[in-house]
C-alpha positions in Angstrom: -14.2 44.6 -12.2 -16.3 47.5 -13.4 -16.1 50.5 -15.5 -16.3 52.5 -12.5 -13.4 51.7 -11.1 -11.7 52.3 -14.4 -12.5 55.7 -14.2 -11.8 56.4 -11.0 -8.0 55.1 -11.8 -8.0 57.5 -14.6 -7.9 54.4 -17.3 -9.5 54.3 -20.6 -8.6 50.9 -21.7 -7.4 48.2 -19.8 -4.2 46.4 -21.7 -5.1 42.9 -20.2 -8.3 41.5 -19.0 -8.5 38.3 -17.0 -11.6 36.9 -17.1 -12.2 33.8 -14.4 -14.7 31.2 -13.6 -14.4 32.1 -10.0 -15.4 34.8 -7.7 -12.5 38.0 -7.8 -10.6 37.3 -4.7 -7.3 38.9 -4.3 -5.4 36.3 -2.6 -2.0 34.2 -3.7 -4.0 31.2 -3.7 -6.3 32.5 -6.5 -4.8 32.0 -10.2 -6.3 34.8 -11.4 -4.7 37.2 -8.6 -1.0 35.7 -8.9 -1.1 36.7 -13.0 -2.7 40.0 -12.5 -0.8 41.7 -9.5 2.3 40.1 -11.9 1.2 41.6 -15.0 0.3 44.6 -13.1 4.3 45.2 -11.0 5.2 45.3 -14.7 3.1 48.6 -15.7 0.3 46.8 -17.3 -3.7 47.6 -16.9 -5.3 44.7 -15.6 -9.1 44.4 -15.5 -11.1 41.2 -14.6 -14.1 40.0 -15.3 -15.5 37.4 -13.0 -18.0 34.9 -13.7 -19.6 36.7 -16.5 -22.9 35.4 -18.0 -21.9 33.3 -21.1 -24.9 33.1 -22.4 -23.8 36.3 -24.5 -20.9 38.0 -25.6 -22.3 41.9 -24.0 -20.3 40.9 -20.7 -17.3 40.2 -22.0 -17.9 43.8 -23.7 -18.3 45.9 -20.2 -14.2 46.8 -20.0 -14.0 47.5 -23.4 -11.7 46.0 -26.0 -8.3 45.3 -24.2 -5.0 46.6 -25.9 -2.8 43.0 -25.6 -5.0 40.0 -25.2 -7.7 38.7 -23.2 -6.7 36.2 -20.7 -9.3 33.2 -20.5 -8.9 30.5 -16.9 -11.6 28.4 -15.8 -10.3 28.9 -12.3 -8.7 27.4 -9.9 -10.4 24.0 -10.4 -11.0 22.0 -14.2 -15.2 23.5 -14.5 -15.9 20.1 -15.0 -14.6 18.6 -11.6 -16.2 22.0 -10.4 -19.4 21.2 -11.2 -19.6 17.6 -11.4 -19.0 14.5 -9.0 -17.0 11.5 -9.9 -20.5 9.5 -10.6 -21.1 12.9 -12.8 -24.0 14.3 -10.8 -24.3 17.6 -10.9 -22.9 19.4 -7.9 -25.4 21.2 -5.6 -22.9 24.2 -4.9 -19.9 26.0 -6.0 -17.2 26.6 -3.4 -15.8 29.1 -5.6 -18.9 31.3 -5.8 -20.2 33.9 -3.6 -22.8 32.4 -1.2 -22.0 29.0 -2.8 -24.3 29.4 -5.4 -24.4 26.7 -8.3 -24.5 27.0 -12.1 -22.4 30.5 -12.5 -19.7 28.9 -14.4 -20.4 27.0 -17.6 -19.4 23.5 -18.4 -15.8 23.8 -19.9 -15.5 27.3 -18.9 -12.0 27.8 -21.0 -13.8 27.2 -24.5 -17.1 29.1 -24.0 -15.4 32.0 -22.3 -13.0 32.3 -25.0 -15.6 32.2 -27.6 -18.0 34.7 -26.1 -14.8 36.8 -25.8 -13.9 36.1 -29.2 -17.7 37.2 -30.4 -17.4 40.4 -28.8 -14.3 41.3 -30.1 -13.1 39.3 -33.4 -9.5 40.7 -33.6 -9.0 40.9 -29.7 -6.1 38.5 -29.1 -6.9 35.4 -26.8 -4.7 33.8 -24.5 -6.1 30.6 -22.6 -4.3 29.3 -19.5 -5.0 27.6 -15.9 -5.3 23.9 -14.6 -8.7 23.3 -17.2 -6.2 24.3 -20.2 -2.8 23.1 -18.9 -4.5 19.7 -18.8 -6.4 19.7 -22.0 -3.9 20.9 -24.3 -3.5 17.6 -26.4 -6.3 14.7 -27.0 -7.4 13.8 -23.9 -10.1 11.6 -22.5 -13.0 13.3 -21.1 -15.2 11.3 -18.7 -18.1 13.6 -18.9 -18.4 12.8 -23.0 -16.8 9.3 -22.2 -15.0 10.3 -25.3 -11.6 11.6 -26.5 -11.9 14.8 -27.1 -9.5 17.3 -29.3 -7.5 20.2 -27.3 -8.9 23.1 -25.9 -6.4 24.9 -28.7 -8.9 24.6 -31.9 -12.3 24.1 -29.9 -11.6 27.4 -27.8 -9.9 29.1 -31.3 -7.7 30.9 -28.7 -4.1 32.2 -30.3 -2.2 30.8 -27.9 -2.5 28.3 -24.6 -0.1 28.9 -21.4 0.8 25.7 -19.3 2.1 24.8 -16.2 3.2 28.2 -13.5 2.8 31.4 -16.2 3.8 34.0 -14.7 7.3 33.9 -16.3 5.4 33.4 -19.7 2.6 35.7 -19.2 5.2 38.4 -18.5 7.4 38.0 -21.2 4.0 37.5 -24.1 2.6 40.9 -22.4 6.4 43.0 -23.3 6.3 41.5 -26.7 2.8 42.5 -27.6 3.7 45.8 -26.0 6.6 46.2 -28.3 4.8 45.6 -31.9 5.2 42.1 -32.1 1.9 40.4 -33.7 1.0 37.4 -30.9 1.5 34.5 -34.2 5.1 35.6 -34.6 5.4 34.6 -30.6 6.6 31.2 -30.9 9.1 30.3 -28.4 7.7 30.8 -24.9 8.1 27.8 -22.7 4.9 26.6 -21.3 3.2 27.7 -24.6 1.2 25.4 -27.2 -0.6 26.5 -30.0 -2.1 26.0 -33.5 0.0 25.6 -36.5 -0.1 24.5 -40.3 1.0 20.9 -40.7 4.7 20.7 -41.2 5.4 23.8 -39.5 8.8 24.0 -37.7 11.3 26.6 -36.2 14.6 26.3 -37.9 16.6 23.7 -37.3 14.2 21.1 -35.9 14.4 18.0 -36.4 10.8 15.8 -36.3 10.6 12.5 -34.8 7.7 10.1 -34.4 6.9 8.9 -30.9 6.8 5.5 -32.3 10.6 5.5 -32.9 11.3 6.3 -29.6 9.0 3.9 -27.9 7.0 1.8 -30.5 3.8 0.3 -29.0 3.8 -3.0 -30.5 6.3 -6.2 -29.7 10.0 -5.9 -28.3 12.3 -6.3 -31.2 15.2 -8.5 -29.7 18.7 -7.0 -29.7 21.5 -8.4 -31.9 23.9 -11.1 -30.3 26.9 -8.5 -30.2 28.9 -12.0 -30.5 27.3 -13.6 -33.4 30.3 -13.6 -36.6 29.2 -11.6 -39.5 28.4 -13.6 -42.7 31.3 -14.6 -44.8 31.7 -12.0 -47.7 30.1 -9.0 -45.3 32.8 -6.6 -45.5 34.0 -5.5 -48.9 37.4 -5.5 -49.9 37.8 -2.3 -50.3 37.0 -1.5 -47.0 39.0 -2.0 -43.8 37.6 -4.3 -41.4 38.8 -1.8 -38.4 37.8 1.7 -37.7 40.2 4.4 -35.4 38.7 4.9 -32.7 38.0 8.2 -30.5 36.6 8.4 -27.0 34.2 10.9 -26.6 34.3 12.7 -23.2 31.4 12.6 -20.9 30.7 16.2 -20.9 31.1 16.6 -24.8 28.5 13.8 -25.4 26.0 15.0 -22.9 26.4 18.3 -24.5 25.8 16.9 -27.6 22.7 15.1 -26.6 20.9 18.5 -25.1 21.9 20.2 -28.4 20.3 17.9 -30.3 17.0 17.5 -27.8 16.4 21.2 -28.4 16.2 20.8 -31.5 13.8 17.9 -31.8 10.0 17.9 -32.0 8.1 14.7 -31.7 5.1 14.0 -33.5 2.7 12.3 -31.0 -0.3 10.0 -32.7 -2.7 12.1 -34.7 -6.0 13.2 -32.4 -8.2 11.2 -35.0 -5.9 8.1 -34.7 -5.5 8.5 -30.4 -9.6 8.9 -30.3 -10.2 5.2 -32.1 -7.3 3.0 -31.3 -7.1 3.1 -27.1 -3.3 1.1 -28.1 -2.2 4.3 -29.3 -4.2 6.4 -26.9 -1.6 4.8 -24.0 1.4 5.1 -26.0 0.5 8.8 -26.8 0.0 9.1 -22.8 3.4 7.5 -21.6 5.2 9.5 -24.4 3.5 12.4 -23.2 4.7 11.9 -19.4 8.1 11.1 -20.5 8.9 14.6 -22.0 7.8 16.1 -18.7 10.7 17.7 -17.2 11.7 20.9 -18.4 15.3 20.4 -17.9 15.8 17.7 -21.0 11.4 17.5 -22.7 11.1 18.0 -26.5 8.7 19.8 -28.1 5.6 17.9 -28.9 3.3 18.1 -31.8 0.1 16.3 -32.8 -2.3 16.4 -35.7 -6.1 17.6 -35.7 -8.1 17.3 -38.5 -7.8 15.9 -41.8 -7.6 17.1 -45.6 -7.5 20.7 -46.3 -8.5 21.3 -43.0 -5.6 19.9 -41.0 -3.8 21.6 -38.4 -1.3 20.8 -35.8 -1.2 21.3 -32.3 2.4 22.5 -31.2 3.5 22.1 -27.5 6.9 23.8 -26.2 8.5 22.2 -23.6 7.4 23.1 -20.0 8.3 26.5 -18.1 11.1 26.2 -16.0 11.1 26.5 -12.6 10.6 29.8 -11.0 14.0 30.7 -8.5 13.0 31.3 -4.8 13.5 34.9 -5.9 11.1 34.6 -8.5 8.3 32.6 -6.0 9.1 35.2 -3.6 8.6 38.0 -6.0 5.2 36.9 -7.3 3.4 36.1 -3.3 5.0 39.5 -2.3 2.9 41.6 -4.5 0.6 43.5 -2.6 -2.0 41.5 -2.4 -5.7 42.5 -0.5 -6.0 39.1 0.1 -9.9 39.5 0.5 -12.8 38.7 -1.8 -13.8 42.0 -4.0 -15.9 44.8 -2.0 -19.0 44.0 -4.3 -19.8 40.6 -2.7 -20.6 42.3 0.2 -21.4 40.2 3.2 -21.3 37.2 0.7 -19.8 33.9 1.8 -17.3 32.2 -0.6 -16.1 28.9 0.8 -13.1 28.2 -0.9 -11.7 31.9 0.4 -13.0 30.4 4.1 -10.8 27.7 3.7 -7.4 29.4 2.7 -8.1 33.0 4.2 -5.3 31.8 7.2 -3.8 29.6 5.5 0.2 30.1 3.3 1.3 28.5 0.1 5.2 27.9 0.4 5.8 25.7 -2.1 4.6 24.4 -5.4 5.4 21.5 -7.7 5.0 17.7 -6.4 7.4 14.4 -7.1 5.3 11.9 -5.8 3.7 11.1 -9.5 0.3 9.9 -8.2 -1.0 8.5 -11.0 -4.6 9.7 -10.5 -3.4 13.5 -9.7 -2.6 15.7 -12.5 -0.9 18.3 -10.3 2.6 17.1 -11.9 1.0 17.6 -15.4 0.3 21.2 -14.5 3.0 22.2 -11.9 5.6 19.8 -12.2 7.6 17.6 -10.4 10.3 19.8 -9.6 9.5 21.6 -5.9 9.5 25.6 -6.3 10.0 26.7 -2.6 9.7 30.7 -1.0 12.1 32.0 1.2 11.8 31.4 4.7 11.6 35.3 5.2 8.7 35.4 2.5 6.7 33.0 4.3 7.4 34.9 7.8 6.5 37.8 6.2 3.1 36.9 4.8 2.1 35.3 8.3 2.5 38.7 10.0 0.5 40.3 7.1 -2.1 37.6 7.6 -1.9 38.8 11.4 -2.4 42.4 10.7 -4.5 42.9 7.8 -7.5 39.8 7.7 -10.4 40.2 8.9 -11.6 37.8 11.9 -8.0 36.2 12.4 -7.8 35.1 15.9 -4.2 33.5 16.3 -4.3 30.2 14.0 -2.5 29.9 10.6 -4.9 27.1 9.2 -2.2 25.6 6.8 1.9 26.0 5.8 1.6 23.7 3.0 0.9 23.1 -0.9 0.3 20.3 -3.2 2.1 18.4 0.0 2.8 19.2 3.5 6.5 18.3 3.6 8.2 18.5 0.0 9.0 22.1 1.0 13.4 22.6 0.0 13.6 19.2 -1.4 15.8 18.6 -4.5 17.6 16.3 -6.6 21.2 16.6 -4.8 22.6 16.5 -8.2 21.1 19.0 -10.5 22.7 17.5 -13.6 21.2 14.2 -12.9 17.7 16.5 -12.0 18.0 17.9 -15.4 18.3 14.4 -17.6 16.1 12.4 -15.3 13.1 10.8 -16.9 11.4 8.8 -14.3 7.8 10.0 -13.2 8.2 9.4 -9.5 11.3 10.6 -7.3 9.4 8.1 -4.6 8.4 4.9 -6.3 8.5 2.2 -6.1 11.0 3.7 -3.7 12.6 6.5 -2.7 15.8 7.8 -5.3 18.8 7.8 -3.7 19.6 11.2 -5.7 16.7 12.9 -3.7 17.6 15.0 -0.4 14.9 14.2 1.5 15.6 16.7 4.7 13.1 18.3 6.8 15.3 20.3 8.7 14.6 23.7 6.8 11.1 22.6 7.3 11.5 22.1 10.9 13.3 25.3 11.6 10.2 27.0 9.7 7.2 25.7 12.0 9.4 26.7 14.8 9.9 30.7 13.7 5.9 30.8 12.2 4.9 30.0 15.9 7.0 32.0 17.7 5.7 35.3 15.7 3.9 37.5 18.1 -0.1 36.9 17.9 0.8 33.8 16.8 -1.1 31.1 19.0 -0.6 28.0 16.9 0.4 27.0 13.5 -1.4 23.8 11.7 -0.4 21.8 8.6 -3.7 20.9 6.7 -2.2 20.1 3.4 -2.2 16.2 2.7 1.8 14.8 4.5 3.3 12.5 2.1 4.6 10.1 4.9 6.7 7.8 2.9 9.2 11.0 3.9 7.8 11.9 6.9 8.8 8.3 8.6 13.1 8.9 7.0 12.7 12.3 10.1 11.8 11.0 13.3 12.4 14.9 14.6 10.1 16.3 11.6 7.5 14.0 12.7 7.5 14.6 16.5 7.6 18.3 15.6 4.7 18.0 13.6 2.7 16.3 16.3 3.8 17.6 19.0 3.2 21.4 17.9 1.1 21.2 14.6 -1.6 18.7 14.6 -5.2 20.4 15.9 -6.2 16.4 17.2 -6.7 15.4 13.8 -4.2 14.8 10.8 -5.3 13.7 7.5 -3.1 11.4 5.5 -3.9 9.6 2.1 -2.7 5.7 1.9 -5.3 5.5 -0.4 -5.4 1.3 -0.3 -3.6 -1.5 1.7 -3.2 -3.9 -1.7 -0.2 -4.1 -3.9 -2.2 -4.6 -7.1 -3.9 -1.1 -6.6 -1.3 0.6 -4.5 1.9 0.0 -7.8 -1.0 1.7 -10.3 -1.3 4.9 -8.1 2.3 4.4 -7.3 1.9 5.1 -3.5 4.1 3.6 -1.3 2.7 0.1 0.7 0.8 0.2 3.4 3.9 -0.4 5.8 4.9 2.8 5.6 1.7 4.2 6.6 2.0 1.6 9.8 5.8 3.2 10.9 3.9 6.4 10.4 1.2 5.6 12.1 3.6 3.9 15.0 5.5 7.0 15.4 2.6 9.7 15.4 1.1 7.6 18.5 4.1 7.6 20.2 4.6 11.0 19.9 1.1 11.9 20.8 1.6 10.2 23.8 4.9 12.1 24.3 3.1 15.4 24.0 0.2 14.0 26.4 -2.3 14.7 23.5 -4.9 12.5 22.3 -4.5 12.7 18.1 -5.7 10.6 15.8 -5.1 10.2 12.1 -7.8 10.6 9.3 -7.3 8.5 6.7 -8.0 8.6 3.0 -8.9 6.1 0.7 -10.0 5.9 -3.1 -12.8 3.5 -4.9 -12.5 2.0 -7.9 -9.4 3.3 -8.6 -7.9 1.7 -12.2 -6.1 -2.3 -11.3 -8.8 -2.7 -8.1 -10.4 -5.9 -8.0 -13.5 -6.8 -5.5 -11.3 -8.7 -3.6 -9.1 -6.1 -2.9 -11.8 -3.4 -1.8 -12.7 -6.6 0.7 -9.7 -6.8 2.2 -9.5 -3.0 2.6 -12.9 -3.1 4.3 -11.3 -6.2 6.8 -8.3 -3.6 7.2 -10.5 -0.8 7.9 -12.7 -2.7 10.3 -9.8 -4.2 11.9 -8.4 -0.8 12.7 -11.8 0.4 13.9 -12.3 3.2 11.3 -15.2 4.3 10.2 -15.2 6.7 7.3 -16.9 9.5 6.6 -15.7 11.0 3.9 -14.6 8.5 0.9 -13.8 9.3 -2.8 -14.8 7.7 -5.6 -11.9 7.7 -8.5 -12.8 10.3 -10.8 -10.9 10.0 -14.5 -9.0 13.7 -14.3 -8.1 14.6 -18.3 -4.3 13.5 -18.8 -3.9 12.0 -15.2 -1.7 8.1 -16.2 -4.6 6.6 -13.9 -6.9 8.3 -16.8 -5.2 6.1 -19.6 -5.6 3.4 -17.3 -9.4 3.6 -17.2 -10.2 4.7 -20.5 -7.6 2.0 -22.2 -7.2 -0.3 -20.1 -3.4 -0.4 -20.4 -0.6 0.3 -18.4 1.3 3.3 -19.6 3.5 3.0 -16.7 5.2 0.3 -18.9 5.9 0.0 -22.3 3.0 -0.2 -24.6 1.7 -2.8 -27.2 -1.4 -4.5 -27.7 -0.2 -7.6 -25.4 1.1 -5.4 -22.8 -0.6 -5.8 -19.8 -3.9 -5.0 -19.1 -5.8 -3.1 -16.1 -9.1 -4.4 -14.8 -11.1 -1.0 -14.1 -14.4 -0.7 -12.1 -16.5 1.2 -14.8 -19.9 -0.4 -14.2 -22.1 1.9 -11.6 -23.2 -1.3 -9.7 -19.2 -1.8 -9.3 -18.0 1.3 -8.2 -20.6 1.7 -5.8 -20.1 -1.6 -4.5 -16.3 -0.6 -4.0 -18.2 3.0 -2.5 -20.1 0.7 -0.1 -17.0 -1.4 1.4 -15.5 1.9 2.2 -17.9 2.3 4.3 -18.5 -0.9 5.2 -20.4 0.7 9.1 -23.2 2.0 7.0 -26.3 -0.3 6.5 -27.6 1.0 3.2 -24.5 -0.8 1.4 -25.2 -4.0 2.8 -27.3 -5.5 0.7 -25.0 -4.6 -2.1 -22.1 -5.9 0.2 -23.8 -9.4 1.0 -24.8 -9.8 -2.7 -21.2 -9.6 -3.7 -19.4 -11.5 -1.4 -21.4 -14.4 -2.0 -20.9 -14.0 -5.3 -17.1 -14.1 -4.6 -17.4 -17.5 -2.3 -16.7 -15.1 0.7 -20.0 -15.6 2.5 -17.7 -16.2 5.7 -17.7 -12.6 6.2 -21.3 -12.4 6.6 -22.8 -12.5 10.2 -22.1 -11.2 13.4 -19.0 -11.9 15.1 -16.1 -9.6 15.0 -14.6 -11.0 12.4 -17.6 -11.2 10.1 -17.6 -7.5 7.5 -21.5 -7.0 7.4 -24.4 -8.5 9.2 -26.9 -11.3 7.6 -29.8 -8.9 8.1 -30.4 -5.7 8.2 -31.8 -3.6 11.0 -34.6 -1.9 11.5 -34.7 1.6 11.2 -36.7 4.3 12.4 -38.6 7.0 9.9 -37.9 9.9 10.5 -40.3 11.4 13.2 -41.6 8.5 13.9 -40.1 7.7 17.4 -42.9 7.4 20.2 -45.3 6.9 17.4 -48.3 4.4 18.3 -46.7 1.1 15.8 -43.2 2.2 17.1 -40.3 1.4 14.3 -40.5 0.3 11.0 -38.9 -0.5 7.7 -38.7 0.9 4.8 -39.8 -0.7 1.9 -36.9 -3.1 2.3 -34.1 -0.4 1.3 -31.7 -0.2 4.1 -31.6 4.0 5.1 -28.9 5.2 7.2 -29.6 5.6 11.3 -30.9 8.4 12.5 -27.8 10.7 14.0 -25.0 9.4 11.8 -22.6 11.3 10.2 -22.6 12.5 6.6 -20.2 12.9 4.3 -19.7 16.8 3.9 -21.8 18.5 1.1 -19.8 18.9 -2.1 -18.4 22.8 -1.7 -16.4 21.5 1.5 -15.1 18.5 -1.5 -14.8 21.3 -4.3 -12.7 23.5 -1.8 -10.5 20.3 -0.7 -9.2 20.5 -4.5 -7.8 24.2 -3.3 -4.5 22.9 -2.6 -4.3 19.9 -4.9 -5.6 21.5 -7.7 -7.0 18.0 -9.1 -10.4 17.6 -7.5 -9.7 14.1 -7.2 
C-alpha cells in the first residue's frame, strides 16, 4: 500500500502490483486478496494500490515500476453497476469504499486505470482481469452508452486480459515472465484473450465462421435421405458402394476433441455486431455455446478496419480449480480485515461478509440476467469440508467483534455446494446453458447430504451459537431434499429467508429460465411446515424483477394480484438492469431470443425500455404504495382492466388517492393536506434500503443485478 511498508519488508521493487477499485481488505471474498496472497505463496512481491486518483498517472507511480506486470481489476463489482442504478442514476454511496464514500472509483475503472498505469510507465506490462473485464472482453452492449461498445482489450491497450477464476492463470503468467519470457510470446493460458494481427493463429488451427456452425438466417431443410438419385448420378467408373468401417465410440469422440482444440471460430466483426442487432444475437448465443471449458473453442473477432485492424483472441475458459486447489487459495493466511490505514473507517461491503464463508464457486442455473456463469462458470468448484471448518474457527478467533453468528455458508447459491454432472464425460461435451431448465438434467446429482452434514459440524464448533445461510437458495433443488430443507429451517434461517422467484408468468419466467412458480409454492409448503415443526415463526422474503426482457403489462398485473393475494408487501424491488454479455442483455438490446436459433424471423422479445414503462412495472411491484397509483390506474384502464380499481379485496389499487400528511404538519391548525396532487408515500413506511446495502447484495452474486 505504501512505500513505507516496502521498506520496512526490506523490498525495493515490488514484482506485481494490483491495483483495485475497492478499498484493500484482506479477505477471501475480495478479488484483489485471493490473487495477491496467491501470487505472493509463490515468492512473488505483491504491492497494491487501492483506489488511486485517476485523474493522473503520479499514483500509479508511488510503488515504483513493477518487475512483471501491473495487474488492473475494477473490483469486486462491474464500476458501472457500482456506481450506477438500473434507471442509471448515479449512486449516492459506494459499499466498497471506506466510510461509504461516492465517486472514488471512475466510470469503467479497468480502462482508465490501465491507461494511467500505462502513462506512468510506457513499457510496464499490463494485465487486466476481474468481473468488469471477464465480461467485457468481446463487443458487448453497454446500457450506460446504450451502445455497443468494443472490448476492454484495445480501449484499455492492456497486453493481455485474464477471465473467469485466475489464479491458475495469474500463477502460471507470473513464472513465465519470471523466467525471460516477453508477455506477447504468452499465448496459451486458458482464461486469457488478447490483441492480435488479423489472421493470426497458433499452429495447426483451423478457423471457422460462427455462421457455419449456427447461421442466423432461415433453416435450410434436410435432404429426404429416401429420395433416388437422378438417373446418370454415378459415373461409371465409380462403384455405386463404398466398404464400410465402424468407427468406435471412443475413437470418434476422441477425434472430435482433437479436432475442437484445434479450431478457432471467428465470431461477427465488432463493427458488423454494433449495427446489425441480427448478428449482435447470433454473436451472443455463439458466444454462450462455447462456454464450458471441457469441449469451448477458441474465439476470435475483428476490431477495426483497413490498416488498422486487429483481432481480439479469446482462449477457451480456465478449468475448474480441484478442491485442493480451492482449498489451497482460501487457506492463505489471510488478515481478513480492511488495511490499518482506514482506521476507524466503515466499509459496508467488509460489514456484510466479515462472518460470513465462501464454500463454493461456479453456478448452473444459467439465469439469463446474471452473468455470474459468464465469469465463474457453470461448473460448481467446492472446498473441503475441513477447509471450511477451518476458516470458521479462524473467523472465531481472530475477527474483531464476532459474537457467535457465521452470517453466511454460501456463494453464488446457497445449496449448489458438491453438486456435479454424475457423468463427467457427458459434463465435459455438454452444451446446454442450464443444468435446471426448463427442468432439472437427469445427469445432475442433485444431493444435499454433504451439504447437510456440513451445517451440522459448523454449528457444533465451540463458540459457535448459530450458523445462517444468507446467500440466495435456488429452491427448484431445495424442494428434490425434504431433510435439506427442514435442516435449513429448522437450524439456519434467522426468521427471515430470502428466495428469488423473480415472476409468477411463464412468458417472463422461460426468458430468465427460472423454474415456475410451482416450485416456489412446494417450497414455500414445506418451509411452513417445518417452521411449524421447529415452533418458529419464519417467513420467506421474496424477490422479484421489473421489466425484465419478454414481460408484458399484463404480466406485471397479474404478479401484483399474486403478490396482493399472498399479502406481501415489498420493500425492496429491482428493476432489470442490462449486465454486459448477460443472454437477458441480448434480449433487451436486440430484441431477439438467443436462447434459440437466430435469424431475422426468429422470434422476437417485447422489452420495457420506455422510463414511463419500467416504472410502471416498478410501481405494480409495489402495488401498497400510493405514489404509483396514479401511474397504476392510468394503465389498467388503458389495458380494459379497470375492474381492478376500487376498494374491495379483490380490486389492486384504490380509485382515489389518500390524503396525506406533510411532514410536520400533524396538530397543525388546517390539519392534513395534499400535495399538489402527487401522491407521497405515508409517513412511517418503510423504504427501500439506500443503495450501498444494494451494491453490497452484488457481494455474493457478483452481477449487481
Amino acid at each position: 500500500m505504501s512505500r513505507a511498508e516496502m521498506d520496512a519488508l526490506g523490498w525495493d521493487e515490488c514484482d506485481i502490483i494490483i491495483v483495485t477499485g475497492d478499498a484493500y481488505i484482506d479477505h477471501p471474498s475480495f478479488g484483489m486478496a485471493l490473487i495477491g496472497r496467491a501470487l505472493e505463496a509463490q515468492g512473488f512481491r505483491v504491492g497494491i494500490i487501492s483506489q488511486p486518483d485517476w485523474h493522473f498517472a503520479d499514483a500509479f507511480r508511488g510503488l515504483g515500476k513493477p518487475r512483471l506486470f501491473y495487474g488492473i481489476t475494477a473490483g469486486n463489482m462491474d464500476s458501472m453497476i457500482n456506481r450506477y442504478t438500473a434507471d442509471r442514476k448515479p449512486r449516492s454511496d459506494d459499499a466498497y469504499t471506506p466510510d461509504a464514500a461516492p465517486d472514488k472509483r471512475p466510470d469503467r475503472a479497468v480502462v482508465v486505470y490501465a491507461q494511467r498505469a500505462r502513462e506512468a510507465y510506457p513499457d510496464a506490462n499490463i494485465v487486466i482481469g476481474s468481473i468488469e473485464a471477464s465480461l467485457r472482453r468481446i463487443a458487448h452492449y453497454d446500457h450506460w452508452s446504450e451502445k455497443v461498445r468494443r472490448s476492454v482489450l484495445p480501449d484499455s491497450k492492456a497486453d493481455l486480459l485474464v477471465f473467469g477464476s485466475g489464479e491458475r492463470a495469474v500463477i502460471a503468467l507470473a513464472h513465465r515472465l519470471a523466467a525471460g519470457e516477453p508477455i506477447e510470446a504468452i499465448r496459451d493460458l486458458r482464461g486469457t484473450a488478447f490483441m492480435v494481427k488479423p489472421g493470426w493463429h497458433p499452429e495447426g488451427f483451423v478457423e471457422i465462421d460462427s455462421v457455419a456452425i449456427d447461421r442466423p438466417g432461415p433453416v435450410e431443410p434436410h435432404r429426404d435421405p429416401y429420395e433416388m438419385e437422378p438417373a446418370g448420378a454415378t459415373s461409371a467408373a465409380q462403384p455405386t458402394t463404398q466398404p464400410i468401417r465402424i468407427v468406435p465410440a471412443a475413437e470418434r469422440l476422441a477425434a472430435r476433441k482433437a479436432d475442437r482444440a484445434r479450431q478457432v471460430i471467428r465470431l461477427p466483426a465488432y463493427e458488423v455486431v454494433k449495427d446489425d442487432k441480427v448478428m449482435y444475437a447470433h454473436a451472443s448465443r455463439t458466444f454462450h455455446l462455447e462456454s464450458n471449458p471441457g469441449n469451448a473453442r477458441a474465439m476470435v473477432q475483428a476490431h477495426g478496419v483497413g490498416p488498422g485492424c486487429r483481432d481480439v483472441w479469446l482462449n477457451p475458459p480456465p478449468l475448474p480449480l480441484s478442491t485442493e486447489e480451492m482449498d489451497w487459495v482460501f487457506g492463505r493466511p489471510y488478515a481478513r480485515q480492511p488495511h490499518p490505514s482506514y482506521g476507524e473507517a466503515r466499509i459496508p461491503a467488509w460489514d456484510m461478509i466479515r462472518f460470513s464463508i465462501n464454500i463454493m464457486r461456479g453456478c448452473f442455473g444459467g439465469c439469463t440476467f446474471c452473468s455470474i456463469t459468464e465469469h465463474e462458470g457453470r461448473i460448481i468448484q467446492s472446498r473441503s469440508e475441513a477447509s471450511i471448518l477451518k476458516e470458521i474457527e479462524e473467523i472465531r478467533d481472530r475477527t474483531p467483534g464476532f459474537t457467535g453468528t457465521i452470517s453466511d455458508l454460501g456463494g453464488p447459491t446457497a445449496n449448489m455446494y458438491r453438486m456435479a454432472c454424475k457423468d463427467p464425460k457427458i459434463e465435459s461435451s455438454c452444451r446446454r446453458l442450464s443444468c435446471v431448465f426448463p427442468g432439472i438434467c437427469e445427469n445432475l446429482g442433485t444431493d444435499h447430504g454433504p451439504l447437510i452434514q456440513l451445517y451440522r459440524k459448523a454449528r457444533a464448533i465451540p463458540g459457535v451459537k448459530k450458523v445462517l445461510i444468507g446467500s440466495g437458495l435456488r429452491y427448484d433443488l431445495a424442494v428434490r431434499s425434504p431433510e435439506y430443507v427442514k435442516e435449513l429451517v429448522t437450524h439456519h434461517v434467522g426468521g427471515l429467508l430470502k428466495i428469488a422467484p423473480e415472476h409468477t408468468e411463464d412468458g417472463p419466467l422461460d426468458k430468465m429460465m427460472k423454474p415456475g412458480i410451482g416450485t416456489y409454492d412446494r417450497f414455500k409448503e414445506m418451509f411452513e411446515k417445518f417452521s411449524k415443526e421447529a415452533g418458529k415463526k419464519q417467513h420467506l422474503i421474496p424477490y422479484f424483477i421489473a421489466a425484465h426482457p419478454g414481460t408484458t403489462d399484463e404480466d406485471m398485473v397479474n404478479l401484483a394480484l399474486w403478490l396482493k393475494g399472498n399479502n406481501f408487501r415489498l420493500d425492496q424491488v429491482q428493476t432489470f438492469m442490462p449486465t454486459p454479455m448477460a443472454m437477458a442483455t441480448t434480449m433487451y438490446h436486440t430484441g431477439k431470443n438467443p436462447l434459440r436459433k437466430v435469424s431475422a424471423d426468429s422470434e422476437a422479445v417485447d422489452t420495457p425500455k420506455s422510463g414511463r414503462q419500467r416504472r410502471l412495472h416498478k410501481a405494480l411491484l409495489r402495488y401498497h404504495d400510493p405514489e404509483g397509483w396514479p401511474l397504476i390506474r392510468e394503465a389498467l384502464r388503458a389495458m380494459g382492466r379497470a375492474d381492478l380499481i376500487g376498494a374491495q379485496p379483490r380490486h389492486l389499487v384504490p380509485r382515489d388517492q389518500p390524503v396525506i400528511l406533510e411532514r410536520g404538519d400533524a396538530g397543525k391548525a388546517g390539519g392534513p393536506r395534499k400535495r399538489g396532487g402527487k401522491a407521497d408515500s405515508p409517513v412511517g413506511a418503510r423504504r427501500a434500503p439506500p443503495p450501498a446495502r444494494r451494491a453490497a447484495g452484488a457481494v455474493r452474486r457478483g452481477t449487481g443485478k
